[in-house]
N, C-alpha and C positions, 0 to 999 in steps of 0.2 A: 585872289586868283589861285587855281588850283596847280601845282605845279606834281608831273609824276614824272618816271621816266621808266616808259613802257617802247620794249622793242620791237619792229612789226618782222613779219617776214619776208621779207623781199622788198624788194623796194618798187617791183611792178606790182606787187599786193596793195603796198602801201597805196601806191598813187591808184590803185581803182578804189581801195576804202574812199580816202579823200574824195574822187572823183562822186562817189554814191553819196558821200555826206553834203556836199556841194547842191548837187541834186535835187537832194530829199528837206535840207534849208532850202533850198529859194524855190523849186517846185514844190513843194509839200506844204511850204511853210510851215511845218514842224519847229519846236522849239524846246520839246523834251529829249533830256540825253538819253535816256534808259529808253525811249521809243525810237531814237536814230540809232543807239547800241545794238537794238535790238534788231531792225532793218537790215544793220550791215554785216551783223554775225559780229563783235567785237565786246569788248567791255565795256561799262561806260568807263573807265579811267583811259582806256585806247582810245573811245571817241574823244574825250576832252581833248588829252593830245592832239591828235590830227585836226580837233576844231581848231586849238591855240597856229598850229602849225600854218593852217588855212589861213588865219585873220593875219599872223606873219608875212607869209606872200602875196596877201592882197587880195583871195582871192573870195573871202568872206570878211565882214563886217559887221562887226557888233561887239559883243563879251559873254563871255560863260561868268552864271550867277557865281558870289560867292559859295554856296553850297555846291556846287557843282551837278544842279540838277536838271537847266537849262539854258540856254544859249538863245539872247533876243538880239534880233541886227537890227543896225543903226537906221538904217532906211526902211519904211513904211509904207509897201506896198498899197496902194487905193484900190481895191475893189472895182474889176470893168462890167461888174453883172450890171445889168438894165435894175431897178429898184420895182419891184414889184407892189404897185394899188392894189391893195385889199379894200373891201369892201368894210364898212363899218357896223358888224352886226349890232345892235343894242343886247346887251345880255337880258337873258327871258325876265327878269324881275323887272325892267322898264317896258315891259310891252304889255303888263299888267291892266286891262279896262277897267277901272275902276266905276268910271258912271253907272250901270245896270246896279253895282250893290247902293251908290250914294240915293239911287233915284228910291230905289225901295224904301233905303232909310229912311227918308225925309218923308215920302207917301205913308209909312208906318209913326212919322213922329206927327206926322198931320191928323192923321185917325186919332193915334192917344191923345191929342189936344182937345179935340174935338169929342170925343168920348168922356175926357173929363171936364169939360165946357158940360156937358149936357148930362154927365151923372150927377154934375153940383147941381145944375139949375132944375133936377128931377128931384133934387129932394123932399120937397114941400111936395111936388105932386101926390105921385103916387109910386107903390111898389113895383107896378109892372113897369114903369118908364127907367124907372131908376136901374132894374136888373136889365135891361135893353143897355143902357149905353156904362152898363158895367163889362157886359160882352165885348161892346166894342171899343169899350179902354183895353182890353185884355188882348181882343183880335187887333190891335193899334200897335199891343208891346210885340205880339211876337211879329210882324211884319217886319216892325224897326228893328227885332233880334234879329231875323232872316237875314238884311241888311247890312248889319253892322258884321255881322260872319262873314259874309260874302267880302265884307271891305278888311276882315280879319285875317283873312287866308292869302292874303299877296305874301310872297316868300318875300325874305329878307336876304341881303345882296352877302 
C-alpha cells in the first residue's frame, strides 16, 4: 500500500475531489489512477490519497494496487445491457464450392483413363488410331489440370 502525505487545499476542495473520484469509480468504472488523476486535475499521489481516505470512510471499496497505478473495488458490477445475437457468418474460406472444380476433375481423370484404355489397345492397330486417343489422353490431362486449379485456389483460413 502506498502511503504519501499530500495536502489538499481547502477542505471544500477536498471533498469535491473526493466527490468526483467517487463518481468517476462507480459511474466510469474507471480503475486507472493517472486517468482519474487526470479527470480531476490532481496528482496521481493526491488521488491515491483521497482514494485510501474514501475506502476509510466507507465510501468506496476495494484497494489501490501495490504499484499504485490502479484502484479495483470489491464488488463487481454485472452488466444490465440486453446481450446482443449476432448472426454467425461463416468466414469466406468455408463458403468455398468446391464441387464444379471436383466434377471437372474427375470428368478430366475419366477421359485420361479412357484415352489410355484406347491409346494401349491402339497399338497393334494402326497409327492414325493410336495419335486419336493420344489427343485425348492429353485433352483428359488438361481437363483434370483445369480441375484440380480450381480445387487449388480455395484460400486457406
Amino acid at each position: 500500500m502506498i502511503q504519501c502525505s499530500v495536502k489538499f487545499d481547502g477542505e471544500s476542495r477536498m471533498s469535491e475531489v473526493k466527490d468526483q473520484i467517487v463518481k468517476i469509480i462507480t459511474d466510469g468504472d474507471l480503475s486507472s489512477i493517472q486517468i482519474i488523476s487526470d479527470r480531476v486535475g490532481r496528482t496521481p499521489e493526491e488521488t491515491i490519497v483521497a482514494i485510501q481516505q474514501l475506502i476509510a470512510e466507507g465510501k468506496l471499496h476495494g484497494k489501490v494496487t501495490d504499484d499504485g497505478k490502479r484502484f479495483f473495488k470489491e464488488e463487481v458490477d454485472i452488466s444490465q445491457r440486453p446481450v446482443i445475437e449476432r448472426e454467425k457468418d461463416d468466414p469466406d474460406f468455408l463458403k468455398f464450392n468446391p464441387r464444379p472444380g471436383l466434377i471437372v476433375a474427375v470428368i478430366g481423370f475419366v477421359i485420361l483413363l479412357s484415352g489410355i484404355i484406347g491409346y494401349l489397345s491402339a497399338a497393334d492397330v494402326d497409327f492414325e488410331a493410336q495419335s486419336f486417343w493420344a489427343v485425348v489422353l492429353f485433352f483428359g490431362i488438361a481437363i483434370n489440370m483445369v480441375g484440380c486449379y480450381y480445387l487449388g485456389t480455395r484460400r486457406t483460413p
